[in-house]
N, CA, C and O of each residue as an XYZ file, in Angstrom:
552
protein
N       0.847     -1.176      0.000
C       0.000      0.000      0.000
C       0.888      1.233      0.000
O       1.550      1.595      0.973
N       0.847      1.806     -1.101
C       1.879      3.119     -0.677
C       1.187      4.026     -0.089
O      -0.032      4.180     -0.154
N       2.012      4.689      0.540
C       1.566      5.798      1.383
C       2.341      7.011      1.352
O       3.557      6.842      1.258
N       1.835      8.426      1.420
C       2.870      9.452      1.695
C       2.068      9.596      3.144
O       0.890      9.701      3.486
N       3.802      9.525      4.031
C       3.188      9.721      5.665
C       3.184     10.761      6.394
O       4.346     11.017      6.713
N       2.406     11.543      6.850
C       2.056     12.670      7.345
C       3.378     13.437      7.354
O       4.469     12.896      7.540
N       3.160     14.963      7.101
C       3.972     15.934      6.485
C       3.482     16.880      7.169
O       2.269     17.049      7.046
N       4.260     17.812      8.119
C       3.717     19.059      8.762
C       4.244     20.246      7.927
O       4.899     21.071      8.564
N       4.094     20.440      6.797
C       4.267     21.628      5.559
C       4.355     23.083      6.931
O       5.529     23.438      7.040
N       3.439     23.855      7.849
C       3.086     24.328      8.468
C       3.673     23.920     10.388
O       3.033     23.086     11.027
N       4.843     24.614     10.996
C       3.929     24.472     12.730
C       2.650     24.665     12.901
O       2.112     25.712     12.540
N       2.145     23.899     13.348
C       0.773     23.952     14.595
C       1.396     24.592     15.757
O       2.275     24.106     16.469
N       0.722     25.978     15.884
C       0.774     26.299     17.396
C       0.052     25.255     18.398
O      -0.729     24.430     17.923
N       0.334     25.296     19.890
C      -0.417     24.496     20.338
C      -1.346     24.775     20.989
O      -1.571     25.865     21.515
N      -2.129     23.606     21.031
C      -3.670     23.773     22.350
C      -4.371     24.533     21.666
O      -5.163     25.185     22.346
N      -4.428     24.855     19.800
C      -5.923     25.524     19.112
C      -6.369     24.374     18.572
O      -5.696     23.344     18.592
N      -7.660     24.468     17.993
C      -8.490     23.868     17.059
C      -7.632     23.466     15.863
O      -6.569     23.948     15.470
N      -8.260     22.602     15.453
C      -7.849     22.174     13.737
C      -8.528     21.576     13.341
O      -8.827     20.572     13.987
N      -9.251     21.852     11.909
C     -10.216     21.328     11.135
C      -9.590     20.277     10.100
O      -8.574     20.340      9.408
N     -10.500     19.360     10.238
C      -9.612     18.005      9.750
C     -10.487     17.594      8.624
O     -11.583     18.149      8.558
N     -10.112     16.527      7.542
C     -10.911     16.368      6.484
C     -10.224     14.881      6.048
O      -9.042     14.794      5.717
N     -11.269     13.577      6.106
C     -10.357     12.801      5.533
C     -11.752     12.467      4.269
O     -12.927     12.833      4.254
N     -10.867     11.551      3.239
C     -11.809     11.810      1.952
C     -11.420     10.193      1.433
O     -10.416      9.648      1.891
N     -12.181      9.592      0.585
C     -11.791      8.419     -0.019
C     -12.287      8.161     -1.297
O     -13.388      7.617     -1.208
N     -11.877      8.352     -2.610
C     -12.068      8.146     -3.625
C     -11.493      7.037     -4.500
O     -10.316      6.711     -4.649
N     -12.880      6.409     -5.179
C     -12.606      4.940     -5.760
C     -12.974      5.207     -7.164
O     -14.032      5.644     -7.617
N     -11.756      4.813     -7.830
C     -11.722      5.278     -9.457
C     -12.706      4.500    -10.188
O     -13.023      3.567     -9.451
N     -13.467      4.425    -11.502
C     -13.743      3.237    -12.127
C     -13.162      2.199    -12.761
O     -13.806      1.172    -12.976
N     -12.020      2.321    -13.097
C     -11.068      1.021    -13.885
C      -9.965      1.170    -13.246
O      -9.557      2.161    -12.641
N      -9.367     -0.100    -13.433
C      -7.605     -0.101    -13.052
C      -7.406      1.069    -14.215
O      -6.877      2.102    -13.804
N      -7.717      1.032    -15.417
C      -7.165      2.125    -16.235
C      -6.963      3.445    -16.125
O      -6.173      4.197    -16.695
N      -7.776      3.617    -15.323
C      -7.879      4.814    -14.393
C      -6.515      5.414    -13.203
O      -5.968      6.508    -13.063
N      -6.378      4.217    -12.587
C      -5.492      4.549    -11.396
C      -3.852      5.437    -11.843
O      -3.323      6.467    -11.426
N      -3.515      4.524    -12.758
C      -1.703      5.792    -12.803
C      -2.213      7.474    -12.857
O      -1.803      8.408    -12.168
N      -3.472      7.467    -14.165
C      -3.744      8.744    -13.901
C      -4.060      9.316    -12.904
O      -3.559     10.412    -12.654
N      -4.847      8.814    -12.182
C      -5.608      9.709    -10.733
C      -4.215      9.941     -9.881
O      -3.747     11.024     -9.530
N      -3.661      8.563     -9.636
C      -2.439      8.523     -8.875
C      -1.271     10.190     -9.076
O      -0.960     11.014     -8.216
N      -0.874     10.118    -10.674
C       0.181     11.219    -10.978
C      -0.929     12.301    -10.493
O      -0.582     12.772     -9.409
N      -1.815     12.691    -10.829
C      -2.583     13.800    -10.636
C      -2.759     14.376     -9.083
O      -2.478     15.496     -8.657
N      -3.443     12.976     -8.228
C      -2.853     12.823     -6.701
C      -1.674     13.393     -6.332
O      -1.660     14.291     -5.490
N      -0.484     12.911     -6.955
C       0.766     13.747     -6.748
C       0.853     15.051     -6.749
O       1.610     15.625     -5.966
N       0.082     15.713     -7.639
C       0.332     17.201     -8.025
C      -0.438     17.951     -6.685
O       0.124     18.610     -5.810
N      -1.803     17.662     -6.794
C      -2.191     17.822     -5.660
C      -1.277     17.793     -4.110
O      -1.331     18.754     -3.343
N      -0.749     16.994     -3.915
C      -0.047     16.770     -3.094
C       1.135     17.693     -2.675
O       1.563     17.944     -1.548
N       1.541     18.125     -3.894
C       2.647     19.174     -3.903
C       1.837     20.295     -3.587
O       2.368     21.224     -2.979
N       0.915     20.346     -3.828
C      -0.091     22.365     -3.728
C      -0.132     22.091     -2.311
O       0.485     22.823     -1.537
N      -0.806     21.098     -1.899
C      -0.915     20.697     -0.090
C       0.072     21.017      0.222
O      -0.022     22.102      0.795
N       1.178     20.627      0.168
C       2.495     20.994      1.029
C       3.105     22.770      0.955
O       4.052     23.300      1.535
N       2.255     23.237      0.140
C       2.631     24.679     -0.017
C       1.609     25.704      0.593
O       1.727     26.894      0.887
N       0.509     24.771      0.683
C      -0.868     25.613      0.779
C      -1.133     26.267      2.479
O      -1.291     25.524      3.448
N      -1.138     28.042      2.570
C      -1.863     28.284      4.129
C      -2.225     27.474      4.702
O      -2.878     26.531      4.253
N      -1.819     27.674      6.082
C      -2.722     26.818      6.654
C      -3.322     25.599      7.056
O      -4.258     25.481      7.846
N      -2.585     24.509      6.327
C      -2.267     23.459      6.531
C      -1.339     23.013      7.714
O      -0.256     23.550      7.948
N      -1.950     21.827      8.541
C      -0.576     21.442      9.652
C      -0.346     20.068      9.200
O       0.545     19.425      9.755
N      -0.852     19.681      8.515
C      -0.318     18.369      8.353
C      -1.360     17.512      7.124
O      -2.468     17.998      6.896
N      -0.898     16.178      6.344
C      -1.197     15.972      5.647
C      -0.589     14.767      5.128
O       0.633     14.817      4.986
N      -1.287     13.500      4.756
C      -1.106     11.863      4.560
C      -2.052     11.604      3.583
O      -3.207     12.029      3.624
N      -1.599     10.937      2.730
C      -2.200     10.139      1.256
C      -1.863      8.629      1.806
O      -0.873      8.403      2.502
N      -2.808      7.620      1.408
C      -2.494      6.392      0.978
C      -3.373      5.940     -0.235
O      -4.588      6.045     -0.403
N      -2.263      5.333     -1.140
C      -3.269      4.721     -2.334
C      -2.970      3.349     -2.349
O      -1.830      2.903     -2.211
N      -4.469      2.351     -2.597
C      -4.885      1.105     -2.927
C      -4.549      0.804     -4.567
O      -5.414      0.012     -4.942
N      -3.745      1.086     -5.549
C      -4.091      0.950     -6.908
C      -4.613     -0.160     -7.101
O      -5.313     -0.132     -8.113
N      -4.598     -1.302     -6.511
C      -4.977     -2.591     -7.025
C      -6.750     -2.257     -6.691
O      -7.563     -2.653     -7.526
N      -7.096     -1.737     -5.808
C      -8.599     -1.621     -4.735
C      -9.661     -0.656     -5.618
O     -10.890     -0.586     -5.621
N      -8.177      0.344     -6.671
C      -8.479      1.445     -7.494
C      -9.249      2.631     -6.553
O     -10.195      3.331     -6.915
N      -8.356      2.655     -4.846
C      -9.021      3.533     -4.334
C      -7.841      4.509     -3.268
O      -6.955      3.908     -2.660
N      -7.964      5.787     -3.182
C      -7.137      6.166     -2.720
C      -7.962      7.150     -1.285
O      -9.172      7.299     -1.114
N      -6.775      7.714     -0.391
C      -7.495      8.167      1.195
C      -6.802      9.504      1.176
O      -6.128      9.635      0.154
N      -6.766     10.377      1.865
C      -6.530     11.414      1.700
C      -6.783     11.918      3.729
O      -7.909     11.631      4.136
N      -6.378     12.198      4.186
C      -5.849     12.834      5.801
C      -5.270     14.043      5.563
O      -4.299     14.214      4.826
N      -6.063     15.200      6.403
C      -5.285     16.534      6.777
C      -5.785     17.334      7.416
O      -7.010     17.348      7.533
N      -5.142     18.068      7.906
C      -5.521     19.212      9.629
C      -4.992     20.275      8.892
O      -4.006     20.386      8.163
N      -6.297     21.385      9.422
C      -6.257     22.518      8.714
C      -6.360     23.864      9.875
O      -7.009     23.710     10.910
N      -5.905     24.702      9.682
C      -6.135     26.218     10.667
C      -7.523     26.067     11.054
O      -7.899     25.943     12.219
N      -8.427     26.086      9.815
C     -10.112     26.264      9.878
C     -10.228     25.750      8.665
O      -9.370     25.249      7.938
N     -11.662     25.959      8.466
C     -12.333     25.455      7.812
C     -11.857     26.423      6.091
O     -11.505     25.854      5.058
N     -11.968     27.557      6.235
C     -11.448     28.575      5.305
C     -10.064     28.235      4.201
O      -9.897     28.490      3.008
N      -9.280     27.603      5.141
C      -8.008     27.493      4.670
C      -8.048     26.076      3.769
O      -7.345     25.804      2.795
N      -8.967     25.356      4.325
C      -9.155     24.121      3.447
C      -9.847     24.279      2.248
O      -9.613     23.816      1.132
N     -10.774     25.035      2.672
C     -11.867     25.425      1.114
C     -10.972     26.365      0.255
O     -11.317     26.304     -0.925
N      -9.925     27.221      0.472
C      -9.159     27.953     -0.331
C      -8.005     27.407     -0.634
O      -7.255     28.164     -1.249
N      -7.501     26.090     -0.361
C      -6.431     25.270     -0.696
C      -7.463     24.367     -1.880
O      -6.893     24.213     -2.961
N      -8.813     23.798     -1.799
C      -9.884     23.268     -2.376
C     -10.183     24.017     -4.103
O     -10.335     23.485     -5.202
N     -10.169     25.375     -3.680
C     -10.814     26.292     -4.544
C      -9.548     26.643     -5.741
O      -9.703     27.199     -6.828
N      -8.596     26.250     -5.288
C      -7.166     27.008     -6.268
C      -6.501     26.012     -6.902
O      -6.267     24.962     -6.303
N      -6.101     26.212     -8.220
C      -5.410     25.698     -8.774
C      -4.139     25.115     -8.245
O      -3.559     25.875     -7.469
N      -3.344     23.562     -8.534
C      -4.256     23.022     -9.286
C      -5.172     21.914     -9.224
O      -5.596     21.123    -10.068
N      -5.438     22.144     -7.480
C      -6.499     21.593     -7.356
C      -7.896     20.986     -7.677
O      -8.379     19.856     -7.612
N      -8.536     22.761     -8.217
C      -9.587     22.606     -8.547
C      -9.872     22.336     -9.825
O     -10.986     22.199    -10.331
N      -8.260     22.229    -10.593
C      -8.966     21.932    -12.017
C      -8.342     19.766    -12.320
O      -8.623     19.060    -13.288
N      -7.673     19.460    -11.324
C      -7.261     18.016    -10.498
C      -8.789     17.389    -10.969
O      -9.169     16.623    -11.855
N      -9.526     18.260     -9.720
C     -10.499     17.691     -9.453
C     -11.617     17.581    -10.351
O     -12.214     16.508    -10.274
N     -12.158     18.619    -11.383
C     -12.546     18.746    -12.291
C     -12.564     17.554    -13.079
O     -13.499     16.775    -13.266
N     -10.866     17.516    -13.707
C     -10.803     16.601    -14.820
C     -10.938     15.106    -14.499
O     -11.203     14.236    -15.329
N     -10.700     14.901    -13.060
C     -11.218     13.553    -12.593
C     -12.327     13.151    -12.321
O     -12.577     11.948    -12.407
N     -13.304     14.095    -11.910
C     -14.717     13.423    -11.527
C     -15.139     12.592    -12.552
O     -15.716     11.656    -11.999
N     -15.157     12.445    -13.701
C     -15.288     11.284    -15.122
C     -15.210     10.216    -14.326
O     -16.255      9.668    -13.976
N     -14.022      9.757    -13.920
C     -13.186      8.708    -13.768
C     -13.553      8.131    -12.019
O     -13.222      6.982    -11.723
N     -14.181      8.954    -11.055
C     -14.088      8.871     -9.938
C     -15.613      8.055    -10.129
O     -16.575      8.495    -10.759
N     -15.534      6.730     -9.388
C     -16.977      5.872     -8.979
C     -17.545      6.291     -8.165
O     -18.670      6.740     -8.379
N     -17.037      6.303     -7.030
C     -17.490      6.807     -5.592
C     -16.706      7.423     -5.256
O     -15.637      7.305     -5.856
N     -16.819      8.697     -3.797
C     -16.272      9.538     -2.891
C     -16.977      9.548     -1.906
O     -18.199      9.402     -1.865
N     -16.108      9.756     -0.885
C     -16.315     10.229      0.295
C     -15.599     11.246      1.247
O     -14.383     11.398      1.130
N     -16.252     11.890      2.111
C     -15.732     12.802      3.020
C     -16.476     13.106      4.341
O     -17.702     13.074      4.448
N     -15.437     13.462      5.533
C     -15.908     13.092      6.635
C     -14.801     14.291      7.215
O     -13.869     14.333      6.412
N     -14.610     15.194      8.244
C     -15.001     16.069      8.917
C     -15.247     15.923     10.221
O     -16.175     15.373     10.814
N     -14.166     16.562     10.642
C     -14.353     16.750     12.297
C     -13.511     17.960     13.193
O     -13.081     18.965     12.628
N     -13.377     17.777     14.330
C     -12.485     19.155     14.472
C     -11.364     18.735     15.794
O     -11.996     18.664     16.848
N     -10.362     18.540     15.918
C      -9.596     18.166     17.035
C      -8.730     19.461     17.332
O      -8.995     20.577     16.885
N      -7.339     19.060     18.391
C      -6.904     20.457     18.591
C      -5.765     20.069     18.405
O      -5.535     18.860     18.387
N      -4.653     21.109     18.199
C      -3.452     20.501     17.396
C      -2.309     19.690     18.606
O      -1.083     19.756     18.698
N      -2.821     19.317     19.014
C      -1.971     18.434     20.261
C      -2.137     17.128     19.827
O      -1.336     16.284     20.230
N      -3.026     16.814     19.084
C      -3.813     15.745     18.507
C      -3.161     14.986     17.148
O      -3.438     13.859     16.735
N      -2.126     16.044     16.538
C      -1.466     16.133     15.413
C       0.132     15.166     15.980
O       0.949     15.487     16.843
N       0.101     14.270     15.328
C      -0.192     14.178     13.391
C      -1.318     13.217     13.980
O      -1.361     12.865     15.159
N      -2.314     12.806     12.890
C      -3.219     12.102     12.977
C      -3.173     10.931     12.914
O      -2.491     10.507     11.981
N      -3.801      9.942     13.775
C      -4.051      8.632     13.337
C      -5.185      7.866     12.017
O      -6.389      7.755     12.245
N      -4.674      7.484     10.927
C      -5.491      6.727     10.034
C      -6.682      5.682     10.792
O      -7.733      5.343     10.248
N      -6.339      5.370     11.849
C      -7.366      4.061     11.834
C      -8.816      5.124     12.530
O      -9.927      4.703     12.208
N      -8.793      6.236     13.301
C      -9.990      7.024     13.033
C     -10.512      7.755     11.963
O     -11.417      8.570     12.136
N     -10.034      7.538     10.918
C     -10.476      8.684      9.958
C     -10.992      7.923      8.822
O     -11.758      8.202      7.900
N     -10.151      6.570      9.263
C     -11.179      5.094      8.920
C     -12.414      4.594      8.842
O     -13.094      4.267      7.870
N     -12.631      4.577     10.075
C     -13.655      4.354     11.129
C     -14.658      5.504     10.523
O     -15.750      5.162     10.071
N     -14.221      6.977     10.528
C     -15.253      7.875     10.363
C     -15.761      7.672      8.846
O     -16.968      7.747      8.614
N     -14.776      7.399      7.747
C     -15.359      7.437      6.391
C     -16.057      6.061      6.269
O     -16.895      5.925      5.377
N     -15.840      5.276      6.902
C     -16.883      3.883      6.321
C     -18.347      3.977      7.327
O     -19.372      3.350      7.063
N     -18.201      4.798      8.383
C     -19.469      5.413      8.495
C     -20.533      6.278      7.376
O     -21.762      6.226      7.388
N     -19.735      7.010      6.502
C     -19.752      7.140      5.617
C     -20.646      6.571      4.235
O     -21.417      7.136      3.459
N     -20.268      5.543      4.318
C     -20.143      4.606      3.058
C     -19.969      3.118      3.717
O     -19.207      2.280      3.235
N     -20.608      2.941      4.644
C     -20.390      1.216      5.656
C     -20.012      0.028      4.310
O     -19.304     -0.927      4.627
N     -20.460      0.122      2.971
C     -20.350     -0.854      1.844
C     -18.807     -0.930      1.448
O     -18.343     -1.905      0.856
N     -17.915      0.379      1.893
C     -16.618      0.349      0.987
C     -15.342     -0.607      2.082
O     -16.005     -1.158      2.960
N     -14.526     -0.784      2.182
C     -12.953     -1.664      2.428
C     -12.245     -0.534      2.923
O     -12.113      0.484      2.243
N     -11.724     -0.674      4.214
C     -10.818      0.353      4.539
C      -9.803      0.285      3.934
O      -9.790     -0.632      3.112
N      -8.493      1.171      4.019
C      -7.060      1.149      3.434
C      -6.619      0.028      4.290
O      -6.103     -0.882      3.640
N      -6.655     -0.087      5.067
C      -6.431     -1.255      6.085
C      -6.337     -2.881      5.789
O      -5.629     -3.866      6.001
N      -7.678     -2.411      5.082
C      -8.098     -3.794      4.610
C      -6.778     -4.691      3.514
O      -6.040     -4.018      2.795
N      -6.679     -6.139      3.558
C      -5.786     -6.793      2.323
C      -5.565     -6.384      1.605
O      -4.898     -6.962      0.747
């Protein structure tokens, strides 16, 4: 399962809030996956540059054709304007074709809490979607 493992791009001051976002998107074909994957990457690079961010973890399933996404944010603001900007938003655009299912799940911890653990953000997205396979999973 590769993984990129949590990255604090940003210090977290301590003992504030942080708005967290984990997400899980399942491509439609294996034919699909290198693309989403390189594209994932790019994304990945804007995350590590983007306000406001304290931290931030990818794991992708290519065989599962599904990838996870983990990250702690200042607020809520800083995520929707890391969301809203290139080249995110045009990432995301050109993939929805290709994307079967998504999910996203939302919560708020405080940065003492950082870096995050995967097996809650787990737990919260197959609440989600109870039908899908965690990253966890074989």
């Amino acid at each position: 399962m590769p993984t990129l493992p949590w990255t604090s791009p940003n210090p977290a001051p301590p003992h504030v809030p942080a708005f967290v976002m984990a997400s899980r998107f399942e491509v439609r074909s294996l034919r699909h996956v290198p693309r989403f994957f390189l594209r994932s990457l790019a994304a990945w690079r804007q995350v590590n540059r983007a306000p406001g961010v304290y931290g931030a973890s990818l794991v992708a399933r290519p065989l599962k054709r599904t990838f996870y996404t983990l990250s702690a944010w200042r607020d809520r603001d800083a995520l929707y304007a890391y969301a809203k900007a290139e080249p995110h938003r045009g990432i995301m655009r050109e993939l929805r074709a290709t994307t079967r299912d998504s999910a996203f799940t939302f919560w708020e911890v405080t940065t003492d809490e950082l870096p995050l653990a995967w097996d809650d953000a787990l737990r919260r997205l197959d609440l989600q979607s109870p039908s899908q396979g965690s990253a966890t999973d074989g």
